[in-house]
N, C-alpha and C positions, 0 to 999 in steps of 0.2 A: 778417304781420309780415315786414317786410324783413330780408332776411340781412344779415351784417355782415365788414367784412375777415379773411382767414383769419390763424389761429395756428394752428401747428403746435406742441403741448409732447412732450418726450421723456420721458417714466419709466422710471426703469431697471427692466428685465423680472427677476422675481422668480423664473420659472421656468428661467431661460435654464442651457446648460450649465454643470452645476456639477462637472465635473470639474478634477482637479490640470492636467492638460498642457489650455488652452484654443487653440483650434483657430479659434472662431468666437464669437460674441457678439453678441446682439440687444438692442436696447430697441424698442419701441411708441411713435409718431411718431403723437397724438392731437391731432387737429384741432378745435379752438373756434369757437363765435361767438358773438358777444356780442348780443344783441337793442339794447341800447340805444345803440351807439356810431356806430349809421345811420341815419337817418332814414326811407333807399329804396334801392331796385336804384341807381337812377341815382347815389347819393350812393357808397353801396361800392364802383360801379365808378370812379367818377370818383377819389378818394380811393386805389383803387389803381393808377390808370393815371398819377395825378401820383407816387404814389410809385416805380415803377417807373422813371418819366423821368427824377428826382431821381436816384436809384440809380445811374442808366446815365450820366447827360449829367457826373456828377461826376468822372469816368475820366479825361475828357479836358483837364479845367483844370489850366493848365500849374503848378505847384508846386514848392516848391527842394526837397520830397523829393517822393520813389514814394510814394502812398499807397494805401492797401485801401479798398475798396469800402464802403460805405453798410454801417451793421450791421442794415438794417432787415429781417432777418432774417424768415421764418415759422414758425422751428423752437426750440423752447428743449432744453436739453440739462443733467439734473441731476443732482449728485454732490454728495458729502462730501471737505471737506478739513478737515485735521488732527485725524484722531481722531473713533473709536465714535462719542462722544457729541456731535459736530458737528451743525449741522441742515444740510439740503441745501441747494447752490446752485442757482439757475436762470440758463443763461446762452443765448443764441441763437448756435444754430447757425449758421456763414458760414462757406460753402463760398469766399470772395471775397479770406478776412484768413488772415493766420497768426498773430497772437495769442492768449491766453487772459488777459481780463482779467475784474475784477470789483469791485463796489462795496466800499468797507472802509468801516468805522466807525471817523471821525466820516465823512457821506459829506453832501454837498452838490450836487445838480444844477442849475446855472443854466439857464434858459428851459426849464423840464420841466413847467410848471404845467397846458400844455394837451396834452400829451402823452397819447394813447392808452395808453399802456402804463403799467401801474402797478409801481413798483420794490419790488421784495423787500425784506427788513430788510438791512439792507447786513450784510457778512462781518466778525465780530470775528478779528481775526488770532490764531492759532493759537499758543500757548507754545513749539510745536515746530516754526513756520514761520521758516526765517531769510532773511536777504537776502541776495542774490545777489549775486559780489564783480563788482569792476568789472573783475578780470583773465578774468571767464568767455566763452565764444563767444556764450551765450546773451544777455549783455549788447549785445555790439556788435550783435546781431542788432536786439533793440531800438531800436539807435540806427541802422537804416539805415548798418551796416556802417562805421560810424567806428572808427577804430583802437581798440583796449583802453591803450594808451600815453594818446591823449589823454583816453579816458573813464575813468583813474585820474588823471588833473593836474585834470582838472570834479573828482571825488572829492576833491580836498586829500593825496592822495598824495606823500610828499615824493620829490622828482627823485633822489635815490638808490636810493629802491627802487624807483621806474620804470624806474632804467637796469639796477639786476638782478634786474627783472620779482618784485619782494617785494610787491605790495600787496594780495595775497589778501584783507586783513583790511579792508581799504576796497569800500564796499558800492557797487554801481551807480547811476549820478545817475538823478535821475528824469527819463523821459523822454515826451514830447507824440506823439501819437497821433491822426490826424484821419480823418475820416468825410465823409459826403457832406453830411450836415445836422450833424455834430457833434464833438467833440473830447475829451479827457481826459490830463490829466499823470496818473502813475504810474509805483511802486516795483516792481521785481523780484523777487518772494519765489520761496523752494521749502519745499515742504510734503508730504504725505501727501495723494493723492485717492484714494479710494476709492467704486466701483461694485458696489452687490451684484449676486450671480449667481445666488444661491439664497436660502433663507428664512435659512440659515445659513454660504454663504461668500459672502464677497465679492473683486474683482478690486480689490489696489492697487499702486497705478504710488507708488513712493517717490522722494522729491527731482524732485515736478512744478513746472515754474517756469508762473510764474503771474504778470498784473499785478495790483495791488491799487490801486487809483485813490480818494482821497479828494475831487476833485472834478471834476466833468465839464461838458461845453456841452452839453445837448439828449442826451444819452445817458442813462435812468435805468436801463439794463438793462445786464447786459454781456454779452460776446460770449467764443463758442468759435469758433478758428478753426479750421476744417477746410480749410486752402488749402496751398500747397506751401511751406514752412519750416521753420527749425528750431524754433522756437518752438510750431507747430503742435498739435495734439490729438493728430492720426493720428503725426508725426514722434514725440512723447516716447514712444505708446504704443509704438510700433515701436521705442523704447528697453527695450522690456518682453520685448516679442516681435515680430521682425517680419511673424509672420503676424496679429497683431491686426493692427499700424499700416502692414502696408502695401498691405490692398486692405480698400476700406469699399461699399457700398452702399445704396441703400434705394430705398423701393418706394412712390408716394404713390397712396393709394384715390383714384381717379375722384371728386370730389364736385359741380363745378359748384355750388359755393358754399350745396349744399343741406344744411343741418343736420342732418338722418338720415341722409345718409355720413358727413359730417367727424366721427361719432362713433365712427367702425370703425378701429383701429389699422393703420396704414401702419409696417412694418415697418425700421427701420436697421442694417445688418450688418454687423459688425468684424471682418473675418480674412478667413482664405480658406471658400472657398464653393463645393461642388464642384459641378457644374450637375448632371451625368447621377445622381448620386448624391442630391441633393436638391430635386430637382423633385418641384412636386406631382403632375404628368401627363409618360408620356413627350409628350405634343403638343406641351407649352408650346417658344415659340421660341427658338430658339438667340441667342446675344447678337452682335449685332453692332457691331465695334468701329472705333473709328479712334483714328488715333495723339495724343497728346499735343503741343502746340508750348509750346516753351519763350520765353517772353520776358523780356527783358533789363530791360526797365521794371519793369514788375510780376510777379515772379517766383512769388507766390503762386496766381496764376490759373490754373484747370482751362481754357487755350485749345486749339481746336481748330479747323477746316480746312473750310469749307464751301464746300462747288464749286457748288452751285444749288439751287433750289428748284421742283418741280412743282406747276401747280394744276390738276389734272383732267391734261389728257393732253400740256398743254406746259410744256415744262422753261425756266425761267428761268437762266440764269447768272447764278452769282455774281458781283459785281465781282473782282476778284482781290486785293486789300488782304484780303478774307474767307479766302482759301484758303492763310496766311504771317502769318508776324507779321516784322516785320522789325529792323532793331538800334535802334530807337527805339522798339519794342515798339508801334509801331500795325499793326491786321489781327487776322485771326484769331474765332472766334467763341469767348464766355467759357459755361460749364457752369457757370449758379449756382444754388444754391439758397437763396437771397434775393430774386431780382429773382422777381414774379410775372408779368409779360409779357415774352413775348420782344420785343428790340428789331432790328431792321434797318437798316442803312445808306437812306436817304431811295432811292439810285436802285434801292436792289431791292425797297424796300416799295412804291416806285410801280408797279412791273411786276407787283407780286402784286396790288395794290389793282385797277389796270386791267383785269387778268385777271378777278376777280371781279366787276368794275363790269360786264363785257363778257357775265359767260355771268349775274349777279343783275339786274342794276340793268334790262337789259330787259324784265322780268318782271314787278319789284320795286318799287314807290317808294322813295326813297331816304329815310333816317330824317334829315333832316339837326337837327330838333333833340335829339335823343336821344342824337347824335353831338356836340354840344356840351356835354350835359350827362355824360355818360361816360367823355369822352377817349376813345373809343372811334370807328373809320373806318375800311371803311365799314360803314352800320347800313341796315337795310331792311324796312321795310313787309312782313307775311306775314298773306293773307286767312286760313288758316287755321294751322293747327300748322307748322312750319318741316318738310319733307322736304328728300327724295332730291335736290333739284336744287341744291342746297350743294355745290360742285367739290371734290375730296379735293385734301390737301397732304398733300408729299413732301419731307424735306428729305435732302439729297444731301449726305454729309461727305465729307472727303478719307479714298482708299482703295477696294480691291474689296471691292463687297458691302457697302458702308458706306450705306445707305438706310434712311432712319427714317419710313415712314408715318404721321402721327396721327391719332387716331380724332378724328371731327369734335368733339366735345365739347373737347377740347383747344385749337380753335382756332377755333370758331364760336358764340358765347352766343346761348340765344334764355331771352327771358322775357317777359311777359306786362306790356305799358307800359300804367300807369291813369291816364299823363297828370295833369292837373289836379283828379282826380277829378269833373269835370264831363264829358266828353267820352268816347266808347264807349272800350274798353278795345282794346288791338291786340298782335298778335304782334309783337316784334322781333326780329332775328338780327343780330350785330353779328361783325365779323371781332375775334380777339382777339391780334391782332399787331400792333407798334407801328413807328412811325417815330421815327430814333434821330437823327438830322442827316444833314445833307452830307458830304462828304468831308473838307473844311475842318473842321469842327465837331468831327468824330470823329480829329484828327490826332495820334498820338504816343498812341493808345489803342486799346484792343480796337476791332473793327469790327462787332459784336452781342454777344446776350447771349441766349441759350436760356433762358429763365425757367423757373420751377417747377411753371405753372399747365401749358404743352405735356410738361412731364414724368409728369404723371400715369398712372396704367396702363402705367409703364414700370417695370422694376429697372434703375437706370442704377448700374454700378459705374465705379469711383474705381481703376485698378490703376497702383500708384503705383512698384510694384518692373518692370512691363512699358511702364510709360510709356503707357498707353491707359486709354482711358473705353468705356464699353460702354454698351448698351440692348438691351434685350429685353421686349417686350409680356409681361403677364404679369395674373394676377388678383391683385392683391396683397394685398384678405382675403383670401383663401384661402391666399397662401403665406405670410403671417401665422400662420395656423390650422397650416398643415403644419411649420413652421418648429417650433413652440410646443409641440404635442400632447404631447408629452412632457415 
């Protein structure tokens, strides 16, 4: 039975520390697959290698606002709002947006019919949720930073109490929201959300602003942003405590899209996180970090600074748009956890592609129809089981000591192609890096995208009070297990 594209859901951990002063805070980051939503290997890759391109190539279209990233998310992330007797929400985690929106009741998704994802019972709004006025910060954030003067004159605010800032009582206009495949108007609420920590306490963030959307384009899900804003997940928690909200991590198990991993809990960490104090082994590797860039465009983005790539023993340079972002917010490489492949600027993905055509492809036959059916280049012919002769990658971020190895599996799929089921069955190995555009193409936007699938068997943290992102190789059942034990 073919495997299918992955989901990542979040449950809040039951056991997690249930002390008064919280320090730290885990949920369990449990990976799906669906048997019947694939047909084949080639159908899940191919389905995720157009959704990833989708994802990336949306960055760059030119727009009268900044917009976040595609919600097409891997992760769900679920909680209670307004109140004990609520039922939970499930919303996708995107590390890409800084909003927090979700379906309300009466709720309506246009072109959702053939939609992979099936939508939740949409959220009846809360007796104790109100709406956000339109004199709030949180409001203008909404609105891509328009004055709160003119987002109380849209309110119907009378010009007297705009000129001596009285319109508290006038609630925020609703505001439009767009995605790479999709879109949704929505209201401003604030509410009670609540995450339990134990069988008997739970963690609540009071007065959390939230959207509430009654109808959407192509979106039946909604998103938590975890990206740099005010509006953010980590930002309001960091309202709570800034050691919850301002350094997060998580840890994705190694699965290679095989159903007996994706069922082991990948662990996600809220607070601070001491290493030498809770590691599972003194061995395990130290994190190594590189700095955060800030851009002017998209302000929500985890960008960072890549200086080149190694494949086996020679080092590729980066283009230099990779290592800066600049005041038009193009460069830079983006840290998402949405995008499943990583994507490349066209002139670095050829120097890696040639690299590998150069030490496989003479070996190798080259898969080229396997490569058409996958979105996946280059793909290759193997008489037997895929070995040793796969060249290691290296990727080189800005900063000393900033080198991130990946184990082949991260960046090399092999599986077993049954063809037409007429014809002998054969090994494939296919590289699992993409090509993202030209120069041209990628202009006035990120210049890659570090996907989720090369992050696996990392702990990559989010440190949002030192301005750095981190990674460290790590087993992550197991620091799941060590995490937990108690």
């Amino acid at each position: 039975m073919a495997p299918s594209l992955s989901i990542y859901h979040l449950v809040i951990l039951l056991s997690a520390l249930a002390s008064v002063s919280l320090s730290e805070f885990v949920l369990p980051l449990t990976h799906s697959l669906s048997k019947t939503q694939f047909t084949s290997t080639h159908h899940l890759l191919k389905s995720t290698t157009t959704r990833s391109a989708a994802r990336f190539r949306h960055r760059h279209r030119q727009q009268q606002v900044s917009l976040p990233l595609s919600p097409g998310s891997d992760y769900t992330l679920s909680f209670s709002l307004g109140g004990s007797a609520s039922s939970p929400v499930s919303l996708y985690l995107d590390t890409g947006s800084d909003l927090v929106w979700l379906p309300c009741h009466p709720f309506e998704c246009i072109l959702c019919e053939n939609k992979q994802e099936k939508p939740a019972p949409p959220l009846n709004i809360s007796s104790t949720a109100t709406k956000v006025s339109c004199k709030s910060p949180a409001c203008s954030a909404a609105h891509s930073s328009l004055p709160t003067s003119d987002l109380c004159a849209i309110a119907k605010c009378p010009l007297d109490s705009i000129e001596t800032s009285d319109c508290k009582s006038f609630s925020c206009p609703p505001f439009y929201y767009a995605y790479g495949d999709g879109s949704l108007v929505a209201r401003l609420y604030k509410d009670s959300l609540s995450m339990p920590v134990s069988s008997q306490k739970s963690l609540v963030l009071h007065n959390f602003t939230f959207g509430c959307a009654h109808t959407t384009l192509g979106e039946p899900i909604g998103v938590a942003g975890f990206g740099r804003g005010l509006l953010s997940f980590p930002a309001q928690l960091a309202s709570l405590s800034p050691h919850l909200g301002n350094r997060f991590s998580y840890c994705l198990v190694s699965h290679s899209f095989d159903s007996n991993r994706t069922r082991l809990p990948s662990p996600l960490i809220l607070g601070r996180y001491e290493d030498k104090e809770k590691r599972v082994n003194s061995e395990e590797a130290e994190f190594v970090y590189t700095d955060m860039l800030d851009n002017p465009k998209h302000p929500y983005f985890y960008s960072v600074g890549l200086e080149g790539i190694s494949v086996g023993k020679r080092n590729i340079p980066a283009p230099g748009f990779l290592r800066r972002v600049d005041g038009q917010g193009y460069g830079g490489m983006v840290v998402d956890s949405g995008t499943t492949f990583t994507m490349l600027p066209a002139s670095l993905y050829e120097k890696v592609v040639a690299e590998f055509d150069r030490r496989l492809g003479r070996v190798h036959e080259r898969a080229s129809q396997i490569e058409e059916k996958t979105g996946l280049s280059p793909c290759y012919y193997f008489d037997q089981v895929v070995k040793g002769n796969v060249p290691t990658v290296e990727l080189h971020f800005v900063g000393s000591n900033s080198s991130v190895a990946l184990p082949r599996k991260n960046y090399f799929y092999d599986f077993l192609d049954a063809g037409d089921g007429k014809a002998k069955k054969r090994n494939v190995g296919c590289l699992m890096l993409m090509n993202g555009g030209d120069e041209e193409e990628l202009s006035g936007g990120p210049g890659a995208t570090l996907g989720n699938y090369q992050q696996q068997g990392f702990e990559v943290v989010y440190d949002l009070e030192k301005g750095k992102v981190g990674f460290a190789r790590r087993q992550c059942a197991s620091l799941w297990e060590s995490l937990n034990k108690n």
